[in-house]
N, C-alpha and C positions, 0 to 999 in steps of 0.2 A: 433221216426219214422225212416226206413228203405228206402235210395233209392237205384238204382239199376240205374247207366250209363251204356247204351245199345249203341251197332251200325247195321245195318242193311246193308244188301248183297244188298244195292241201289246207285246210284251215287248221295248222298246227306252225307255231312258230320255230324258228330255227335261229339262228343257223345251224347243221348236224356237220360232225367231224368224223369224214372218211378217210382210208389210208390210200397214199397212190402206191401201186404198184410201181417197180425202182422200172420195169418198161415201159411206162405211160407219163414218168415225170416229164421227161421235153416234149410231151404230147398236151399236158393242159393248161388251162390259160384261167384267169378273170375273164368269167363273160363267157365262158363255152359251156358247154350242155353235157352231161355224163348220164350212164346208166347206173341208178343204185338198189340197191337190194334193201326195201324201207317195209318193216313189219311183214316178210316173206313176201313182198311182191318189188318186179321190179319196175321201176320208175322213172320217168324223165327227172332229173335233177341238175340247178341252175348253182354253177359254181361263182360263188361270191369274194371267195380270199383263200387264200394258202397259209399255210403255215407249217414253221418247221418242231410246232410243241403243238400237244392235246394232254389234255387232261383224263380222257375218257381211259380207259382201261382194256376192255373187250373191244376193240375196232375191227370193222368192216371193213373190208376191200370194193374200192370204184370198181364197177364190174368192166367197163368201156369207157371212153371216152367218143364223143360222139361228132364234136366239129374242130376239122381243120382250123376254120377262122372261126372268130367269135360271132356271136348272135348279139349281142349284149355290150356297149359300149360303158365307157363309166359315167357317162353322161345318163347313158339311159336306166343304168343302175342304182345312180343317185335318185332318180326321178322313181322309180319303181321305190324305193325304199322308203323317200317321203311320202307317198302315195299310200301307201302300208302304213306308215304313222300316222297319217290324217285321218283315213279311211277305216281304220280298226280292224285292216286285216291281216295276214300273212305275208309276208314280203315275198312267197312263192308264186302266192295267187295275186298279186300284182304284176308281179313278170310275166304269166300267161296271157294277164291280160293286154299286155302289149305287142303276143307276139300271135304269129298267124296260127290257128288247129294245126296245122300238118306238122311245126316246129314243137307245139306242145305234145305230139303225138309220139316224137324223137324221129322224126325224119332227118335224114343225112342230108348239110348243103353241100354240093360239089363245088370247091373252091379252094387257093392255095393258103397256103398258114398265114395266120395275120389278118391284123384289124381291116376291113372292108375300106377304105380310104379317109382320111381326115381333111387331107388336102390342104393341109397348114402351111406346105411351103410356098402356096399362090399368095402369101401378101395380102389375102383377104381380112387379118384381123386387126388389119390397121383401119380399115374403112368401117369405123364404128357408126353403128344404127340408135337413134336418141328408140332408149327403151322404157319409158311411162308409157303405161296403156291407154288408148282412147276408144271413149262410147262415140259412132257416128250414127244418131238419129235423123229417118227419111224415109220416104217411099222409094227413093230411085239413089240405093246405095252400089250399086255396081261398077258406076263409073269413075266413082272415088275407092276401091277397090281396086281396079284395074289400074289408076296411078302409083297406089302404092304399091304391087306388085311388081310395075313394072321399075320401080324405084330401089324396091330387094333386089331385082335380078339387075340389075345395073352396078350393084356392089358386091355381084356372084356370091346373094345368100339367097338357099332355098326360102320355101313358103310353103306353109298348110293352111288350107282354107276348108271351113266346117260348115256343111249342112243340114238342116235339120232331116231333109228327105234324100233319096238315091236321084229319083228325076233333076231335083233343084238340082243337084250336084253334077249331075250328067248334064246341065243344060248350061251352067256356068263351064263348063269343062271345055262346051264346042267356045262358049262366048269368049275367053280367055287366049285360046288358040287361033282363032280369027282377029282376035284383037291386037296380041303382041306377038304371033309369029312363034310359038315356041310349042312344046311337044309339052302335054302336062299330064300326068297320071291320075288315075283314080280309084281310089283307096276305101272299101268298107268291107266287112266283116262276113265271111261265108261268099264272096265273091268267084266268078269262075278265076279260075287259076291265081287264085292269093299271093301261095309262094313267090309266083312267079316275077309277082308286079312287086312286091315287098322286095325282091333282090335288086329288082330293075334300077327302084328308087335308092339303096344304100347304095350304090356302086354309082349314083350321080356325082358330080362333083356340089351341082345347085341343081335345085328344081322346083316345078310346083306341082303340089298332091293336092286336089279338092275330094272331098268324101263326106262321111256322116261322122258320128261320136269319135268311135273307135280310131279314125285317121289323126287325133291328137297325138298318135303312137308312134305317126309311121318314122321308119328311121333314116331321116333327110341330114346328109352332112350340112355345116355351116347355117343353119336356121338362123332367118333373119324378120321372119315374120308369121305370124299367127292370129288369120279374120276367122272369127263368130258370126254369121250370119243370123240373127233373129236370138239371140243370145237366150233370150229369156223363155224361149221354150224349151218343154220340160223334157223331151227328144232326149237333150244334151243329157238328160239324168241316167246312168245305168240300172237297167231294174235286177240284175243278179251282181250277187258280192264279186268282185269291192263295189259298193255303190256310188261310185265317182262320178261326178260334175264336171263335164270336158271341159267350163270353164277355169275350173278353180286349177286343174291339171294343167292347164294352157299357163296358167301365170307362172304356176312352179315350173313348168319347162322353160318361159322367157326368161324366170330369174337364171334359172343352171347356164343357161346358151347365151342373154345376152342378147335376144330378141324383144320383138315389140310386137304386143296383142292391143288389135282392134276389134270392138265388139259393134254390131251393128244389129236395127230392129227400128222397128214404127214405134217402141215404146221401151222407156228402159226400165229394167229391174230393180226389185228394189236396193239388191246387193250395189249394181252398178251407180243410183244414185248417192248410195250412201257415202262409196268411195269417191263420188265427184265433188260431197258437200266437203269430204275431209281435203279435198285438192290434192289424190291421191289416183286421180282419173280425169284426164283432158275431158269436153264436151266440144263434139262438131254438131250442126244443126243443117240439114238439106234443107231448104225453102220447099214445098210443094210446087208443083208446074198446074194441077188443078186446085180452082177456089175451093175454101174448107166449105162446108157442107152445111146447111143447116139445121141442127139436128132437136128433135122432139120429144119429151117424153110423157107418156100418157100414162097419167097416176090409173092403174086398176083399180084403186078402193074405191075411186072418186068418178066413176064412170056414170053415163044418164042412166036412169030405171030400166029403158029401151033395151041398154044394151046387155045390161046385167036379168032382163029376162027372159034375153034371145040366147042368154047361153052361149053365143060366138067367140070363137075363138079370135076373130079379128076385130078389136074396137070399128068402130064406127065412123072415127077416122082416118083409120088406117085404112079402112075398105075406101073411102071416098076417092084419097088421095089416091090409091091404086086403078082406082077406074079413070081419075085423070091424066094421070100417065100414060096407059094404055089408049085413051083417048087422040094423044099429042103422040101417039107411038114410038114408045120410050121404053125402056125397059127396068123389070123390078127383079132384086133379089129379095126374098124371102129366108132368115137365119133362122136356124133352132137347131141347135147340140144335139139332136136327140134322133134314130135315125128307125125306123121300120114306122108302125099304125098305130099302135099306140104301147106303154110302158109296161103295164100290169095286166091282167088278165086272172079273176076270180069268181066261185060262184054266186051267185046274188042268195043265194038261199042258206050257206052254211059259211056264207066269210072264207071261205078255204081258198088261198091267193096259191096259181098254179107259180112254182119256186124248180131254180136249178138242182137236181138232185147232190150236185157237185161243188157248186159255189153260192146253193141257199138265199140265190136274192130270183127279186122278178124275173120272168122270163117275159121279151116283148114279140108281141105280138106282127109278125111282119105280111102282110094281109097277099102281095103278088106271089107268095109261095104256098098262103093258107098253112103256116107252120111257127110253133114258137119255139126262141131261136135268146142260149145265153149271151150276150158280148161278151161274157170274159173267156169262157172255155168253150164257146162255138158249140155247145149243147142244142140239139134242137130234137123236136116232135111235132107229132100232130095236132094239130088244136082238136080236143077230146070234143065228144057230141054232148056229152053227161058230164056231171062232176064227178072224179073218182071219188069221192069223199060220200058223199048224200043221196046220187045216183040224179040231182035235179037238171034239170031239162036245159039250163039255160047259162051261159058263162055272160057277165059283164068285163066290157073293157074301160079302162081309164087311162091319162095320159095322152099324151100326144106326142106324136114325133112325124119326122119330113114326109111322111104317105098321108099321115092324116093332115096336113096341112094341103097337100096334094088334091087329095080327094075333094076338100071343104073349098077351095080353090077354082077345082071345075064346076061345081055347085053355082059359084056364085058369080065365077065369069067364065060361062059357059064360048063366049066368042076369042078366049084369049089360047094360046100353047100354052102347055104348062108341064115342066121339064121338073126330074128331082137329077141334081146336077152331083157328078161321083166323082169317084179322086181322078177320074181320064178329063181330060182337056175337051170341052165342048165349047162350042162355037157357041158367040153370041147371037146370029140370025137364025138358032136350030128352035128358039122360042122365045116368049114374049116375059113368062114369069118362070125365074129360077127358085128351087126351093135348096139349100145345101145345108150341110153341118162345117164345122168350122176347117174341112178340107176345101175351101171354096179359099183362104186368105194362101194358101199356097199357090195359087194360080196366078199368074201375071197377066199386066197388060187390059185388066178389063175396069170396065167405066158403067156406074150402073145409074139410070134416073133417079130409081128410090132404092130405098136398102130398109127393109121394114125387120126388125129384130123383134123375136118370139121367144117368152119361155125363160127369160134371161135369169131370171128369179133366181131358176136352178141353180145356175152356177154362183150365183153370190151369193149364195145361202149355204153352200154344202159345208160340213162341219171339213173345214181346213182353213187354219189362218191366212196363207194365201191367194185364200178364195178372191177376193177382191182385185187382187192384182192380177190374177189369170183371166179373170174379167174383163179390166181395163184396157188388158194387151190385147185381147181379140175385138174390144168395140174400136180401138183406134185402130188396129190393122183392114177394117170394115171401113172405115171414115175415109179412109186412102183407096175406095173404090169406088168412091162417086163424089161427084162435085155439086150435087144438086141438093138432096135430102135425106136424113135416115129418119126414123119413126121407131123409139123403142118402148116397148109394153112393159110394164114396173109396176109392181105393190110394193114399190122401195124408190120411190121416185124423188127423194132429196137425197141419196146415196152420195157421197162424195164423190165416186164414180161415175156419174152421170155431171155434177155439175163441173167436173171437170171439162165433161163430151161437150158441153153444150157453149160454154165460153170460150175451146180449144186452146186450155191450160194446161198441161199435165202437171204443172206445177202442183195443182191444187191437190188435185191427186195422191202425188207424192209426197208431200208433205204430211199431210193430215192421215194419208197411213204410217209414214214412216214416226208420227207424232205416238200414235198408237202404237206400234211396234215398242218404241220404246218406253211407255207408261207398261205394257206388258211382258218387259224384258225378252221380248221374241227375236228373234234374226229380223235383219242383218247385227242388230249390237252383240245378242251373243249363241250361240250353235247349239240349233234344237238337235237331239240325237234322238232315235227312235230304236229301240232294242225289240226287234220282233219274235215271238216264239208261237213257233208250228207243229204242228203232228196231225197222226187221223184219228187219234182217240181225246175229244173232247175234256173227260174228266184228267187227263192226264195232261192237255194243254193248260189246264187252268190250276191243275195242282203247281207245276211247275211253274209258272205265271206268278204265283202268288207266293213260293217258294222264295224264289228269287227276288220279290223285289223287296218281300219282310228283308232276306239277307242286306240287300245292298242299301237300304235305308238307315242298316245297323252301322254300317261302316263310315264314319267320321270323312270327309271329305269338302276340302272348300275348292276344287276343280268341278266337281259336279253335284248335281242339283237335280233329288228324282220328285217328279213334278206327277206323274199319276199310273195306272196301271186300267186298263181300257180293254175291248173288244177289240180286233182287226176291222180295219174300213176297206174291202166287208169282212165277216166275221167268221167267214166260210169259202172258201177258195180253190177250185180245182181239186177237192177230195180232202184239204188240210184247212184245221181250223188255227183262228189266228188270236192270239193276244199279242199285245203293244205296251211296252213299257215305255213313255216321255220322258226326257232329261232333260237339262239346260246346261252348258259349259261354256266359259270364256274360252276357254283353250282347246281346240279340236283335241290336237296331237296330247293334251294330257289327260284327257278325258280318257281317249283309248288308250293309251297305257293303263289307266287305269282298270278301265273293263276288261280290259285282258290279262290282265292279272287275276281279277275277281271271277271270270265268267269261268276260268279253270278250274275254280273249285269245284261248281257244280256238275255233276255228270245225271241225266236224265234219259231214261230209254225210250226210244222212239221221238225224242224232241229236238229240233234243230230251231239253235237260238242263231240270229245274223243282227249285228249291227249296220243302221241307216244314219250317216252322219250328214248334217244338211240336206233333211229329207226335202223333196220339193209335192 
């Protein structure tokens, strides 16, 4: 007799032992896909091993077997599996997530029996690729790029190359193919005809795939390289289970393959530095082609009386410097994270702050629609005439964002253009002052007089330890678009982040967080985990919340370390509300075993608990 260990694209661990029917045994493989009959429904199910013993007793019958050839290499099964132990989830919902919908859906590939090619007998795996990873920091990292590419395909081993956006990746795609002459594919997730391109690429012998997150997956014979473009955006982070980091996924695939990952960005990570101090990570450095910039920071506490009882939103220097530029006709970007008139909107008479019905935080105000409008669940209405609450006459706005900077803007240089500049490619001669959010650093090729930063506060205040560093990586990716001047506004104006900007150190930077880091034993030294729990009944998120983490505080363990029990950031979410349990572990991979062992005991109705391992 004939079994078949199977695992299933559900949050339920396996592996499950089915019986093969004696007509299907020279039908299935390692790595092929079967239909099974799991809790009276039937199911794609990814077959992991065979065996000629079970212990189970009542066994079920494979209903079908579903591919001639395999889907699933053991390469890519090893990768799916560690992925599952890092990750803290299902080794089924790992393989999903590698493979395209229509494959998860149990679509039939037409194809003859047997593995898609390996191509081992070409003598390729004598042509060894040195595989330590390297960080190359730069503005103008594509040309170093396109050497190494064209350095894999010279020893006939494919390349995946990742990017944070679908354009960046459609524009290196042309730049690549004009450059070395070769046919390159492109790979992300929901694409028209998936399938289609995902076959293309396994049936290469080498190739090069450029895409977003998900093309970490694709399944390229003989890989011989894998570039990160801008590594340290949070893109790369999955926001649904498994919550995987195409970085740290990229390394586990170069260890299995025997490839070599470059990571590239205007600034590096803190994980990336860490691994460079341990000399467990090359460092390449691009010279800049324009001079660094000379950059300013204007303490807000410390502002004249003038300006602190004009109420403006632009110091005073900022304003001058801007009217000298425009003078010399030059051109200014204007930055602020923040994007419609202004953040909140409330009555002045009863306090009552108009909130998403859905996800319970501000709703902003976006003035060219006259409509307030959620950003997380695109919730919008009319700006009401009355308060619903008190019936009073008059709603106050506060905050700011790129309209109200707009507006305050024409006010005060009524002679200038004045653009709020969107994720499409605008021309620099289409006006004099750009106002963006930080979809302005994914734009190439532009050069600006001044760069006057607004608002900044926000983001290196928000309650996240990273805060800092997300910070740092958009003021230097800003600093790499002019060679003239930036002007940033700060009631934090000795921030280690700024004195870094202004000496153009990052050293300083990084050190003196990574000094922090480790006085707070945060990542990168050891793996913050975040165990989130949701539902739409409030009392019943917080019963269980609290349930749980009395339990797992009881449980003796020196792999993990429960560090606190919180409200969701935010608290309230697309109709579910959210608590957060904080961990700390040295060990990914035994932390989750460990929660997965533990989080089985609890069953809770209406609540779905997910693990976030190296939340970013």
């Amino acid at each position: 007799m004939l079994y078949a260990k199977v695992v299933l694209g559900l949050p339920i661990d396996g592996p499950f032992d089915y019986l093969v029917p004696p007509g299907m045994e020279d039908k299935i493989s390692i790595g092929a896909r079967a239909w099974v009959n799991f809790r009276n429904k039937k199911e794609v199910a990814y077959v992991v091993g065979l065996s000629n013993k079970t212990t189970i007793k009542k066994i079920k019958d494979i209903l079908a077997v579903i591919d001639r050839a395999l889907v699933l290499d053991e390469q890519m099964l090893l990768l799916t599996r560690r992925l599952a132990e890092y990750y803290c989830c299902s080794w089924g919902e790992a393989i999903e997530t590698a493979l395209p919908d229509e494959l998860r859906r149990g679509k039939e590939i037409k194809e003859n029996r047997g593995r898609f090619c390996f191509f081992e007998g070409e003598g390729n795996q004598s042509k060894k690729i040195e595989t330590s990873p390297v960080f190359i920091q730069g503005q103008d990292r594509m040309p170093v790029y396109l050497s190494r590419i064209k350095g894999a395909l010279g020893l006939k081993r494919s390349v995946i190359v990742l990017f944070s956006d679908i354009a960046e990746a459609q524009r290196a795609r042309e730049l690549i193919e004009r450059s070395l002459g070769v046919e390159v594919f492109t790979a992300f997730r929901k694409q028209p005809k998936e399938l289609e391109v995902w076959e293309k690429i396994r049936k290469a012998q080498y190739c090069v795939v450029v895409g977003t997150r998900s093309n970490i997956f694709s399944p390229v014979n003989n890989l011989g390289l894998i570039i990160i473009d801008q590594e340290a955006d949070q893109v790369y982070k999955q926001e649904q289970v498994p919550h995987y980091h195409a970085r740290q996924v990229a390394l586990m695939r170069a260890e299995i393959e025997g490839a070599k990952v470059v990571l590239g960005g205007s600034s590096l990570s803190l994980e990336s530095f860490y691994l460079a101090q341990k000399n467990k990570l090359e460092y390449e450095f691009i010279p800049p082609k324009l001079p660094y910039p000379e950059v300013k920071v204007i303490d807000l506490r410390r502002l004249p009386y003038s300006d602190r009882k004009s109420k403006s939103i632009f110091s005073k220097y900022l304003a001058d410097t801007i009217y000298t530029v425009l003078g010399d006709k030059g051109k200014v970007l204007l930055f602020i994270n923040r994007k419609g008139f202004a953040t909140s909107a409330a009555c002045h008479n009863c306090g009552l702050a108009l909130k998403c019905p859905r996800c319970n935080i501000n709703l902003v105000f976006h003035f060219d629609e006259n409509e307030l409008e959620c950003h997380h669940c695109n919730f919008k209405m009319f700006l009401p005439k009355i308060c619903p609450s008190c019936n009073a006459g008059y709603i106050k706005y506060s905050g700011i964002g790129t309209e109200k900077v707009e507006s305050d803007l024409a006010r005060i240089f009524p002679q200038a253009r004045i653009k709020i500049m969107d994720d499409a490619q605008d021309d620099l001669s289409s006006a004099d002052i750009f106002v963006s959010t930080s979809s302005i650093i994914k734009h190439k090729g532009l050069n600006f007089d001044l760069i006057g930063v607004m608002v900044i506060d926000n983001s290196l205040n928000r309650v996240d330890f990273r805060a800092a560093e997300k910070t740092f990586a958009i003021l230097m990716s800003l600093a790499g678009m002019t060679s003239k001047k930036i002007i940033i506004q700060s009631a934090n104006a000795n921030h280690h982040c700024f004195r870094a900007l202004i000496k153009n150190d990052p050293q300083i930077f990084l050190k003196e967080e990574l000094k922090q880091r480790r006085q707070l034993d945060f990542a990168p030294f050891k793996h913050m985990i975040l165990l989130k729990i949701r539902g739409e009944s409030l009392d019943k998120v917080k019963k269980a919340s609290r349930d749980l983490f009395e339990r797992l505080n009881k449980i003796k363990t020196a792999s993990l370390k429960i560090l606190s029990l919180n409200c969701g950031q935010p608290a309230k979410l697309r109709g579910n509300y959210y608590y957060q349990i904080l961990m700390r572990a040295s060990s990914a991979q035994k932390a989750s075993h460990f929660l997965k062992l533990h989080l089985k005991e609890g069953h809770f109705s209406g609540i779905i608990v997910t693990v976030d391992v190296d939340p970013v």
